[in-house]
C-alpha positions as a printed Julia matrix, in Angstrom:
289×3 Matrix{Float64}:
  88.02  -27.04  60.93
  84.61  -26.02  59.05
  85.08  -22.18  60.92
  89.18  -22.06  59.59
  87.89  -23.24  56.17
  85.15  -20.97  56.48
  87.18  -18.06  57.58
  89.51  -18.62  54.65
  87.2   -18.2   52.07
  86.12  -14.75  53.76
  82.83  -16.17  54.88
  82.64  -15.15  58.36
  79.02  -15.64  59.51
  79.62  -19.28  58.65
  82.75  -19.37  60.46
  80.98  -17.74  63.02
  78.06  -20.05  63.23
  80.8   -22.89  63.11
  82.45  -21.8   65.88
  79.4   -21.46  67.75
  78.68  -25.05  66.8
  81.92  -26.32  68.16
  81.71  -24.71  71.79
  78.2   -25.7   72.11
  79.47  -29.04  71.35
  82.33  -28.23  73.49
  84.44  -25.58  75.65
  88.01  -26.99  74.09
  86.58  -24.96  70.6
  87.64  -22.09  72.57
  91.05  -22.56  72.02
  90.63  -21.11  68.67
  89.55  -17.73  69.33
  92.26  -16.22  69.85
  94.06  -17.15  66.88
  90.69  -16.57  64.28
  90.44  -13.28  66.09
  93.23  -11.93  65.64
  93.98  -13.53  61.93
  90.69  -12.12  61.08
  91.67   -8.13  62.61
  94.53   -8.36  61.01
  93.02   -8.78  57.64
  89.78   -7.65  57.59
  89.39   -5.42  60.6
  86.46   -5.7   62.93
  83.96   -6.6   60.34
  84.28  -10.33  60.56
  84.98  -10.42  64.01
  81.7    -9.0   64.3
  79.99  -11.04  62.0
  81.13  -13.79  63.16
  80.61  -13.7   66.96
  76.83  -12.54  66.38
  76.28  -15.73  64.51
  78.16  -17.88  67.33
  76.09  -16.25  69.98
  73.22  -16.98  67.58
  74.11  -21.07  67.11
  74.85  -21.61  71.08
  71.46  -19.93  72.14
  69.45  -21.95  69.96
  71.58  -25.43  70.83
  70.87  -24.2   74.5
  67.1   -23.5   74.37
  66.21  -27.23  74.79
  67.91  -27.56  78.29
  67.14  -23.65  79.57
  63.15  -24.75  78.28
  63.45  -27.94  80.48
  64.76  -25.91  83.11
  68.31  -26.94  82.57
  69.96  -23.77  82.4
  72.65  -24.09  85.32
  73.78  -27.58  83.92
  74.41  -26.33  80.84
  76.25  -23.24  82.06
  78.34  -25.13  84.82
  80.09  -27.03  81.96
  81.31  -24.01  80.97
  82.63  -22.52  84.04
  82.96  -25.5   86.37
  85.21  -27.91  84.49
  88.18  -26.88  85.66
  89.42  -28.18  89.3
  87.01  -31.1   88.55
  90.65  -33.29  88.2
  92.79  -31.23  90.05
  95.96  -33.6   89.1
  99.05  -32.68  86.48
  97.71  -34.78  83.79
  94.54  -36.88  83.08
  96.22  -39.53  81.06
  97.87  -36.61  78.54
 101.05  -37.86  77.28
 102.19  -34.55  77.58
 105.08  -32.25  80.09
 103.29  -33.54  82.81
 103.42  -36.97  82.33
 106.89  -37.03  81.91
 107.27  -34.65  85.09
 104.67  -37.74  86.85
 107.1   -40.57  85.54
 110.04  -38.75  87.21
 108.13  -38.05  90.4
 106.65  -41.5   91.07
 109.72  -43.86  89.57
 113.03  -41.96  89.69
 112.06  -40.16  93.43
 109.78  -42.24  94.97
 106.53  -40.23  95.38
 103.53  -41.07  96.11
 101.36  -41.26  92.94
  98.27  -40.17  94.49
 100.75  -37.35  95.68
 102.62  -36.31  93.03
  99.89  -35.98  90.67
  98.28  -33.45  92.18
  98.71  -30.29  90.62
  97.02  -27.72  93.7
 100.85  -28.79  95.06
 103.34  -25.94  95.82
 105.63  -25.72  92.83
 107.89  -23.09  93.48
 107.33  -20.34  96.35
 103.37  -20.23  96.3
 103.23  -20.48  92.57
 101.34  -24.14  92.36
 102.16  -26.76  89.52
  98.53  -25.57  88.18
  99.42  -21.91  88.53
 102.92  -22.45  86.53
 100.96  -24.5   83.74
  98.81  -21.68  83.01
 101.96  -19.2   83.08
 103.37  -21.53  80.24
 100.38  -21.87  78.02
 100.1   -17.88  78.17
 103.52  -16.82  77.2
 103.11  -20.1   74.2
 100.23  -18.17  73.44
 101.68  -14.48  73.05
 104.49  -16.14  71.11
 102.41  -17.66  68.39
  99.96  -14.64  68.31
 103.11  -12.55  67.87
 104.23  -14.48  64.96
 100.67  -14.62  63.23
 100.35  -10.74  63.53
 103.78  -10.54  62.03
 102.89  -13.0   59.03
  99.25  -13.57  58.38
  99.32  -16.15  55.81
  96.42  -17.95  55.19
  98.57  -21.42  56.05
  99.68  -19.44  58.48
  96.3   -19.1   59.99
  96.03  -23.21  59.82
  99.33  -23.68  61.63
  98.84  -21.18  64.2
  95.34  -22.97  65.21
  97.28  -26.2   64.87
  99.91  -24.67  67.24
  97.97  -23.09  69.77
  95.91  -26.51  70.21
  99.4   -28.58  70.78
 100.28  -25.85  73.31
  97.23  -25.74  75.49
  97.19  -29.74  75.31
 101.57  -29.65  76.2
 101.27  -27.21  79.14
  98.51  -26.5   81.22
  97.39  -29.45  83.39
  94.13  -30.91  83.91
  94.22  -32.06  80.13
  92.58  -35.56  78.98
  93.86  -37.89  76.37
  91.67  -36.68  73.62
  92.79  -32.93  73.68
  95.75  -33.46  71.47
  93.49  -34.34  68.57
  92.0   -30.83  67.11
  95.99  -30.16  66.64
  96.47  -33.12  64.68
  93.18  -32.68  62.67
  94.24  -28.78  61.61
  97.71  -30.23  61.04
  96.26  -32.32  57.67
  95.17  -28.92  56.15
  98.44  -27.29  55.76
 100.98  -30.61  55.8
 100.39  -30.58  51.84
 102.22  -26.69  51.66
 105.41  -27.54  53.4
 107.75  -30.37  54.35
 107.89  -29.37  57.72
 103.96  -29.05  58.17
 104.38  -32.43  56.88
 106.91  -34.21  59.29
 105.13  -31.9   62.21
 101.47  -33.61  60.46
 103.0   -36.9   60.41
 104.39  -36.88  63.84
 101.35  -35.98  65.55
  99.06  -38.49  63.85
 100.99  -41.13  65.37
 101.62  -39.5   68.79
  98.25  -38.64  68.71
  96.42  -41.93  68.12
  99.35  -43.74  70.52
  97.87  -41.83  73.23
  94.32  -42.28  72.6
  94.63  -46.16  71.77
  97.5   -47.1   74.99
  95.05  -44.91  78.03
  91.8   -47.14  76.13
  93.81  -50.07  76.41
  94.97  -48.97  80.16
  91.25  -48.61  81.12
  90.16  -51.6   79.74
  92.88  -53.56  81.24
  92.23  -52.03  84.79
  88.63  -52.86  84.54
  89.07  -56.41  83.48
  91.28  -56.97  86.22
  88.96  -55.78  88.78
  86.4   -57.82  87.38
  88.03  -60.64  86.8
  91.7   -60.75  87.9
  92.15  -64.6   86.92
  91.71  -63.22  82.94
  95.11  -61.79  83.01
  98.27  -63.36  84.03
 100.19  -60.35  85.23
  98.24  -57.13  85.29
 101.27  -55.09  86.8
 103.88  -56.36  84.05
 101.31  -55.25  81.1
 100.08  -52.57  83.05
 104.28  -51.17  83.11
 104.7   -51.84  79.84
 101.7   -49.35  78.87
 103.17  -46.77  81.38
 106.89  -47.33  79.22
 105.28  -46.87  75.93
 102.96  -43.7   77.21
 106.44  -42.26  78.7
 108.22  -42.41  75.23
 105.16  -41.12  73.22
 105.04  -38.3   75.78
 109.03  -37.37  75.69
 108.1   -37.62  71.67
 105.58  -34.73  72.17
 107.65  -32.47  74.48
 110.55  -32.68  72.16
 107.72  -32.08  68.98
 106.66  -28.97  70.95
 110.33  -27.81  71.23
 111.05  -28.26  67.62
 107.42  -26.75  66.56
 108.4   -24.33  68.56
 112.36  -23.45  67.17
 110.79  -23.53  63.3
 107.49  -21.61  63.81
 108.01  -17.96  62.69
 110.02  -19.75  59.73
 107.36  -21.94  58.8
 105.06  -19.27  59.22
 107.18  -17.0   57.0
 107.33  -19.41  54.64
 103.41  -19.72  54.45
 103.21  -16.07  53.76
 104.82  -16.21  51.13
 102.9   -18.64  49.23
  99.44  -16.58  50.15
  99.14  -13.11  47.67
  98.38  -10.29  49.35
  99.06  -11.68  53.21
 102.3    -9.92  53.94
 102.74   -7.9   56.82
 100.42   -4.53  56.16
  98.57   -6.04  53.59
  94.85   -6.93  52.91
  93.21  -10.02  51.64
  91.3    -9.93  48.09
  88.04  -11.78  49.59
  85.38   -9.78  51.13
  84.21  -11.08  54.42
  80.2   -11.42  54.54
């Protein structure tokens, strides 16, 4: 949030340094480059772009020194290039396509759970469900570059962020619980410019905190049973009724992503429009540092 703010005021060093903040924090932050990249080209050319990754480069190398003194250096670059296949299932508790694709699997056919949420499993010919998941966040994520290059409001910039974060937390799989949030965060910047931004803002806070507050109260309930089954009447029953709720919450976000989708070059249209000077062609009036 601090680099889009940053960014929008045509200070681009502290976006950078922001930015550079956030994926030493962590690697999810990197979902934003490609929209601040190209929102910042298409205004401002390769100035800020420049600016800004030298001071990211500049944040993460000093947050890093620490560990690589200590002699830490692998650790810290393993969580950066060895996260993914660490849960190699569909979703980790993401209320998101997956899920729903899980509930179908395991309930309505009979699957093995352990089975079906794998997602190394053939999908169609020798395209896996992993492999498809990462052909649906890339074409999301040509679409709403496409539609920022065509309007590059500032809201604009805001939603597309928003957008892109919803998308890679929707479609690839391997995503946790907690991923939806930087979409719902961004969201509360630009609800107050449009009633749309608003029901999408609105939407997504609930979703959002659903999903975060039913998995904690899944985990606890799992590990109070296994420490103490006699504490809880009927684990399964309770344990159901969480699955039920999580199923609804995560049909709620795949038809949120389909409407998001259907309005988004509108919305971002719209934006435009209320931000001088960002029409197609056009420059911003800030300088970038």
């Amino acid at each position: 949030m601090a680099a889009l703010v940053a960014l929008l005021r045509g200070q681009a060093g502290r976006a950078g340094a922001a930015l550079g903040l956030a994926l030493a924090t962590k690697l999810l932050a990197v979902v934003a480059v490609p929209v601040l990249a190209l929102w910042a080209w298409r205004r401002h050319r390769a100035r800020p772009i420049l600016a800004g990754a030298a001071a990211a480069l500049l944040v993460m190398a000093l947050a890093a020194m620490p560990y690589v003194a200590r002699g830490a250096a692998r650790p810290v670059l393993s969580s950066y290039h060895g996260a993914v296949g660490y849960y190699p299932q569909r979703t980790v508790e993401a209320y998101n396509l997956w899920y729903v694709l899980d509930r179908v699997d395991i309930r309505l056919r009979g699957q093995p759970s352990g089975e079906a949420r794998l997602d190394t499993r053939p999908f169609v010919g020798p395209l896996t469900h992993r492999d498809v998941g990462l052909l649906l966040v890339a074409a999301w994520t040509v679409f709403i570059l496409a539609g920022l290059w065509r309007w590059p409001g500032d809201g604009g910039l805001v939603l597309a962020a928003a957008f892109q974060f919803f998308a890679v937390f929707m479609l690839p799989t391997q995503m946790h619980q907690r991923y939806v949030l930087p979409a719902a965060v961004l969201l509360a910047l630009v609800a107050p410019l449009s009633p749309r931004a608003r029901i999408l803002f609105a939407v997504l806070a609930v979703t959002a905190t659903l999903n975060q507050g039913l998995d904690l109260g899944r985990a606890v309930l799992d590990h109070v049973v296994q420490v103490d089954p006699s504490r809880i009447a009927d684990p399964p029953a309770i344990r159901m009724a969480i699955r039920n709720v999580a199923t609804a919450v995560a049909l709620v976000h795949v038809g949120l992503l389909a409407w998001w989708t259907a309005v988004y070059r509108r919305e971002l249209a719209a934006l435009a429009a209320l931000t001088p000077g960002s029409a197609a062609g056009s420059t911003s009036a800030s300088r970038p540092e």
